[in-house]
C-alpha positions as CSV (number, residue, x, y, z in Angstrom):
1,X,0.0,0.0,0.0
2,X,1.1,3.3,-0.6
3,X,1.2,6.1,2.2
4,X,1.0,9.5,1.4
5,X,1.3,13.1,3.5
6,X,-1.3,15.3,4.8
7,X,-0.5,17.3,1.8
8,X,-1.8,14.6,-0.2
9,X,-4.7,14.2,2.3
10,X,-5.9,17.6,1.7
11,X,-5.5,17.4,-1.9
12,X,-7.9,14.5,-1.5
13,X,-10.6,16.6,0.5
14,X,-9.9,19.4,-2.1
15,X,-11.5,17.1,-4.7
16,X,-14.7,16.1,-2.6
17,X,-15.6,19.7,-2.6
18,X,-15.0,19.7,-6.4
19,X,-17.2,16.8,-6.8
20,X,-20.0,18.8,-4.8
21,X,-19.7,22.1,-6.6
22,X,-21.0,19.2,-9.7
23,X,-23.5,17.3,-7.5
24,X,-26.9,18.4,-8.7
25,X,-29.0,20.4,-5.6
26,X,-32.4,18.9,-4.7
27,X,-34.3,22.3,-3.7
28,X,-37.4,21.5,-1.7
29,X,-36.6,18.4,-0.1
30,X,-35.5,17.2,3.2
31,X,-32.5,15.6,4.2
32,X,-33.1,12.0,2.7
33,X,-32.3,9.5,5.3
34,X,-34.8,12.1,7.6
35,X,-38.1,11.6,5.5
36,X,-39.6,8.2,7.0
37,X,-40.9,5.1,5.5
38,X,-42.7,2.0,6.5
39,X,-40.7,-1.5,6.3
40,X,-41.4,-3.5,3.4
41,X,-43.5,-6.2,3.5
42,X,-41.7,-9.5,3.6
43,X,-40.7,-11.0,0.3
44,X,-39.3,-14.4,-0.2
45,X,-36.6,-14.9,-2.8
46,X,-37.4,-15.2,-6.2
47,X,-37.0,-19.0,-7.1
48,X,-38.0,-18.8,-11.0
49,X,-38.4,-16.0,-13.1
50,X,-41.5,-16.5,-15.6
51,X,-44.0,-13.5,-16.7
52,X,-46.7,-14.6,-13.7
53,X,-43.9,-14.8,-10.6
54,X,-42.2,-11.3,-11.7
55,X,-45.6,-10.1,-11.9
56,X,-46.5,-11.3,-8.6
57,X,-42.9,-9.5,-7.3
58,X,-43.5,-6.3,-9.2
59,X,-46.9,-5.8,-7.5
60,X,-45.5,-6.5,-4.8
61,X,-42.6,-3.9,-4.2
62,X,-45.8,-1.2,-5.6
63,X,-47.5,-1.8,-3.1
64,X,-44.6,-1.0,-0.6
65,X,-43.5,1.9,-2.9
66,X,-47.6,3.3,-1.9
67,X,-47.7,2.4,1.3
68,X,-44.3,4.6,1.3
69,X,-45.8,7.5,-0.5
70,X,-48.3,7.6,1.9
71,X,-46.1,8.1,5.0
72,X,-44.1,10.9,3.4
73,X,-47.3,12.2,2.4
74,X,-48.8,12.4,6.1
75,X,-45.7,13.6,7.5
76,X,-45.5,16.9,5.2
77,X,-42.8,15.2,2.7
78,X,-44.6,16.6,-0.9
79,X,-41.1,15.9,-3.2
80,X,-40.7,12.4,-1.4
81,X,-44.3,11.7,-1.8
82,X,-44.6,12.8,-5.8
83,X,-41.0,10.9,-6.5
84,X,-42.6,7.8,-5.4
85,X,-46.3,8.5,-6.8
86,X,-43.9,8.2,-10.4
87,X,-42.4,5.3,-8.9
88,X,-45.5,3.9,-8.0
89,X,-46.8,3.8,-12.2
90,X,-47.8,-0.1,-12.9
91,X,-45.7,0.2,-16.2
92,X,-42.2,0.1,-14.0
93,X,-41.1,-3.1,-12.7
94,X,-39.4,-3.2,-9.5
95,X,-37.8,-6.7,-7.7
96,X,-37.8,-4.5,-4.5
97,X,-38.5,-1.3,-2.6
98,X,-37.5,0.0,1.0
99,X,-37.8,3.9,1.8
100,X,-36.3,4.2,4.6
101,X,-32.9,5.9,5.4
102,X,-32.7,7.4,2.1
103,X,-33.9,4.8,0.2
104,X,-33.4,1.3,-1.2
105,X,-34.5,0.2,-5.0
106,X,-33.9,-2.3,-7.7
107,X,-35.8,-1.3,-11.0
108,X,-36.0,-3.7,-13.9
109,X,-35.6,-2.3,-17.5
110,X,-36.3,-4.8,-20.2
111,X,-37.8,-8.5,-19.8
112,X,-36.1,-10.2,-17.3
113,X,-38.1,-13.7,-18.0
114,X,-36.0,-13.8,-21.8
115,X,-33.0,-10.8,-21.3
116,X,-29.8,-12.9,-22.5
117,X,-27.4,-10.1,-21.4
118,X,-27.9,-8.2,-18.1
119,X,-26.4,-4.9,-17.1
120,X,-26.9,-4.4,-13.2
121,X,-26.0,-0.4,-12.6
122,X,-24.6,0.2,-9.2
123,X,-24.6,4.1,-8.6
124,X,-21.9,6.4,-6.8
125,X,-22.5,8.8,-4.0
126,X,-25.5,11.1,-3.2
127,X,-27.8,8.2,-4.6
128,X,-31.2,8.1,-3.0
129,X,-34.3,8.4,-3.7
130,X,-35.0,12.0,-4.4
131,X,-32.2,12.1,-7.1
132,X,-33.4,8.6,-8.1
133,X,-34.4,9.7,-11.9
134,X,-30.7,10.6,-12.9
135,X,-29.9,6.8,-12.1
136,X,-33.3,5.9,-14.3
137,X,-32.2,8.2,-17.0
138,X,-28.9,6.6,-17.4
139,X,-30.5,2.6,-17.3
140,X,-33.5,3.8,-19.8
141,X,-30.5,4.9,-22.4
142,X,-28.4,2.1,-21.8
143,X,-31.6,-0.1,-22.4
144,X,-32.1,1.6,-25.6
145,X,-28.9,1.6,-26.6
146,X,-28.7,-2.4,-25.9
147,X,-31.5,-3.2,-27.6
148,X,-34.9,-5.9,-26.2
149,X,-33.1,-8.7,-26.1
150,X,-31.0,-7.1,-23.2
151,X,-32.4,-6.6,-19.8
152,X,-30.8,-3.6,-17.2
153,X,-31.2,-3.5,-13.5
154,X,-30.5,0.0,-11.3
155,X,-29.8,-1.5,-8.0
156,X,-30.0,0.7,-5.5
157,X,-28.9,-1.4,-2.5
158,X,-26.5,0.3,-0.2
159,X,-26.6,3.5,2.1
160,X,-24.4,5.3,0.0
161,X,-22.1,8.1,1.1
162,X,-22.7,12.2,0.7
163,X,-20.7,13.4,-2.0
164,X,-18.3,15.5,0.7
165,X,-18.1,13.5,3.8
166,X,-15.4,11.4,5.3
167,X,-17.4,8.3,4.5
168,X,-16.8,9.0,0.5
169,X,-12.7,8.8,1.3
170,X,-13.1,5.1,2.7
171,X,-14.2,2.0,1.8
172,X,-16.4,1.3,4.6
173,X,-20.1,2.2,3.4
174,X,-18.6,-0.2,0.3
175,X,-18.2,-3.1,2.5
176,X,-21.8,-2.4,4.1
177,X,-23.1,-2.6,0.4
178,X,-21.0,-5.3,-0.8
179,X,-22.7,-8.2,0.8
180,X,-26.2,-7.4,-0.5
181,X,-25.1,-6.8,-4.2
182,X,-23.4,-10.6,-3.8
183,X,-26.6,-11.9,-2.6
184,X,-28.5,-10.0,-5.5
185,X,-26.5,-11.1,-8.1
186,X,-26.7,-14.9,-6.5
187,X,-30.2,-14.6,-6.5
188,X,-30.5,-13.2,-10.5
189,X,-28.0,-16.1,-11.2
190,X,-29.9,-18.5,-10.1
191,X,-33.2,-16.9,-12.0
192,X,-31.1,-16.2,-14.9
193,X,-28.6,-19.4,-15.3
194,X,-28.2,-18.6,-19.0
195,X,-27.9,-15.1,-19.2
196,X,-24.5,-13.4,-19.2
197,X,-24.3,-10.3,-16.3
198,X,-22.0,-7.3,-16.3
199,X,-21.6,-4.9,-13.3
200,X,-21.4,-1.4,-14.8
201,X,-20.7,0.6,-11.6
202,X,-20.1,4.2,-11.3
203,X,-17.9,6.5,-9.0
204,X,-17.9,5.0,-5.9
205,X,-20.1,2.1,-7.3
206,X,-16.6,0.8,-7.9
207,X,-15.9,0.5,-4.4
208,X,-18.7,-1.1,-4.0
209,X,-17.9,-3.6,-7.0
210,X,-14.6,-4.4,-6.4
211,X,-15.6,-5.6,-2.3
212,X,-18.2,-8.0,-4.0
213,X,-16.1,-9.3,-6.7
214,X,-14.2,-11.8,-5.0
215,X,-15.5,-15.3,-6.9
216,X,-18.8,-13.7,-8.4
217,X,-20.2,-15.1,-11.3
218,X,-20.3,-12.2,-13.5
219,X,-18.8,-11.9,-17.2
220,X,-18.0,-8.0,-16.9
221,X,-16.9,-5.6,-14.4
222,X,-17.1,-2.2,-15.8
223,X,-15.6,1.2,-13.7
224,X,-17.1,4.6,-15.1
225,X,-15.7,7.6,-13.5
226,X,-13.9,5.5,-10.6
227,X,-11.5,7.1,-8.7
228,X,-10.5,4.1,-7.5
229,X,-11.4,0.7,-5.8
230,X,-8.5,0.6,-3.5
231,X,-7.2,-2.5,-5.1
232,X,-3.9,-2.5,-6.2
233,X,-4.7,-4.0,-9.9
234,X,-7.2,-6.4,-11.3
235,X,-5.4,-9.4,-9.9
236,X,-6.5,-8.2,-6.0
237,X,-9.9,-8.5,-6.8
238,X,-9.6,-12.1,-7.3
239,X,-12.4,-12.5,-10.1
240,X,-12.4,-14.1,-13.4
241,X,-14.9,-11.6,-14.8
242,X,-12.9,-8.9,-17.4
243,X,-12.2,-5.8,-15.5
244,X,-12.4,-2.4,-17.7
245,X,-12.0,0.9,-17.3
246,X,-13.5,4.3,-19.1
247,X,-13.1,7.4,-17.8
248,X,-14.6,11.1,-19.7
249,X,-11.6,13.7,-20.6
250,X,-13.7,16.0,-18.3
251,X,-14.0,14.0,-15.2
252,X,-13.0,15.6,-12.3
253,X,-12.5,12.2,-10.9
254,X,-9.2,12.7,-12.8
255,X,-7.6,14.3,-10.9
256,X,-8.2,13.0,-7.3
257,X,-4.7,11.5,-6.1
258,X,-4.3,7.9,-6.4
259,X,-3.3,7.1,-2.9
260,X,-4.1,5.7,0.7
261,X,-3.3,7.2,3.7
262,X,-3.4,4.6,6.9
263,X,-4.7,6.1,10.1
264,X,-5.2,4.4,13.2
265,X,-8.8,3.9,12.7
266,X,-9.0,4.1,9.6
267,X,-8.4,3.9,5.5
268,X,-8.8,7.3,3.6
269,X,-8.3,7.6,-0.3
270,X,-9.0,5.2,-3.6
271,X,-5.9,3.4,-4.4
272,X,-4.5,2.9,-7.7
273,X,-5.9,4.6,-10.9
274,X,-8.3,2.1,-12.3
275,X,-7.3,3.3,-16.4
276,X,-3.9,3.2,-15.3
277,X,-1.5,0.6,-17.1
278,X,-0.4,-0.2,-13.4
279,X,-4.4,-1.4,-12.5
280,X,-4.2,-4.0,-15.6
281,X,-7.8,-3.3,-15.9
282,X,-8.9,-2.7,-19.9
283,X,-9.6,0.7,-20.9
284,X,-12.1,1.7,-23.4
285,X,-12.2,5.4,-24.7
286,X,-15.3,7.4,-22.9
287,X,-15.4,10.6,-25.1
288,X,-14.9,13.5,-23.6
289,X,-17.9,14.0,-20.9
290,X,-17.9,14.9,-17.4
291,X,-19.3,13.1,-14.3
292,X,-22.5,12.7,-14.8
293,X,-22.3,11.9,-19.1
294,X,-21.4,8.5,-19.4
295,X,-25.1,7.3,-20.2
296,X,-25.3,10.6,-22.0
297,X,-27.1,10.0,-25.6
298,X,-25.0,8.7,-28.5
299,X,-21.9,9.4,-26.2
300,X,-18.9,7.4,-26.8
301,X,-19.2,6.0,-23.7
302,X,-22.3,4.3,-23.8
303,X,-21.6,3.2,-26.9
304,X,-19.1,1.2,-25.6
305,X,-20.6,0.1,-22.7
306,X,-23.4,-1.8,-24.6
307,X,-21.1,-3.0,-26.8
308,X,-19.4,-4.9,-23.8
309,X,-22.7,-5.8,-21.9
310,X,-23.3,-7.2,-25.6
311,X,-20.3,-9.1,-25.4
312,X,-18.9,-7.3,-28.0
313,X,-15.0,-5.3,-28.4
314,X,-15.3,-1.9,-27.5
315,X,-13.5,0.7,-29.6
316,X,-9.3,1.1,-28.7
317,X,-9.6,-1.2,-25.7
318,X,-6.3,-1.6,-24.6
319,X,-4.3,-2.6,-21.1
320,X,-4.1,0.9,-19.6
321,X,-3.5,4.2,-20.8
């Protein structure tokens, strides 16, 4: 591991307020984890996945998505409550729903009963439920840019950390998370023996990826706008899935250091650059976007990641930059 100054330190802080001077406001709403929510009704695993037992789970996770709406409603929460009155439309499919402490969600795009190729999207920091759509937005392109036969999941499944916080510059709210996306992607595995699933995970996502990747059955492991995993290189993360890496020309992400520092309590910073030749992971170019662009329409970088969901070569993939 590499240790680093607290000039270094404070360069890393610097670049968690960049990243919130870019973090979209959410004016009108409460603090997220403060509006409440009833606990979801009990829901056993999904043991098949035909047309009449998805149905059966999608009504389901409504009917906790309502009985959520309602709270917020009673409790004076209008933005919480119309979010999830949207959420709430019987054209969406979700496998599950919990509203409390900012919010839990897994949202199906696509048929899950036939999808041969499965994207599961795990999202970065500041992801809850009142900035929910920008997550949709991105799986709704990527679904249209993969095409019917492909399904893609936003999972939603971790308490994850405020853009500028000290819990952004560790890796613990990642090993909170990491447990339940292994059991999720056990779970759609098992539903889904046939299909071929990437992880396409985003920011701190990647953290979040790289603590579950140990032996998971997943073709592709895909980092967007990481600034690390804080894994050393691909061989640390002790998967056989094909790690790559993309990162927009205007990422701020860019230019966090790539370092740790070891306290006595604790682990701040990212680790190695993941489109570094060091990381070994394979790097695909992602245009010239920002943060927030890599679903963007007809952007280089969803071009490419369909094309690796699809199983496909992306264009100038090559071992590190």
């Amino acid at each position: 591991m590499i240790h680093v100054n607290v000039s270094r330190l404070r360069r890393i802080l610097l670049a968690s307020s960049i990243a919130a001077a870019v973090a979209v406001p959410v004016t009108g709403a409460a603090r997220p984890a403060a509006v409440p929510a009833p606990a979801p009704a009990s829901t056993a695993p999904l043991r098949v996945a035909t047309p009449a037992t998805l149905a059966q789970r999608y009504a389901a996770s409504r009917a906790d998505i309502l009985a959520a709406e309602r709270m917020a409603a009673d409790h004076g929460h209008r933005w919480r409550a119309a979010m999830l009155r949207a959420m709430a439309d019987p054209a969406r499919r979700f496998l599950s729903f919990d509203g409390r402490d900012g919010g839990r969600a897994v949202e199906v795009f696509g048929d899950l009963a036939t999808a041969g190729r499965i994207a599961v999207l795990v999202p970065g920091g500041d992801t809850h439920l009142d900035k929910y759509g920008l997550l949709r937005a991105g799986a709704l392109r990527l679904h249209q840019a993969l095409g019917d036969r492909a399904a893609v999941i936003t999972w939603l499944g971790y308490r994850t950390p405020a853009t500028v916080s000290l819990a952004v510059l560790t890796a613990d709210r990642a090993d909170e998370g990491a447990p339940a996306l292994r059991a999720f992607v056990q779970e759609l595995t098992t539903l889904r023996p046939a299909a071929r699933i990437s992880l396409v995970c985003h920011s701190y996502g990647g953290m979040v990826c790289g603590r579950a990747a140990p032996g998971l059955d997943v073709a592709h492991i895909v980092l967007i706008g990481s600034p690390g995993i804080t894994a050393e290189d691909v061989g640390a993360l002790r998967t056989p899935a094909t790690i790559w890496a993309g990162r927009g020309s205007r990422d701020w992400v860019a230019h966090v250091p790539h370092t740790l520092l070891h306290l006595p309590h604790a682990t701040l910073g990212f680790g190695a650059d993941p489109v570094s030749p060091r990381f070994g992971a394979r790097v695909f170019a992602a245009g010239d976007g920002g943060h927030s662009d890599y679903f963007k329409s007809g952007s280089p970088s969803l071009v490419n990641i369909a094309r690796i969901v699809s199983g496909r070569l992306p264009a100038e993939a090559r071992r590190g930059v």
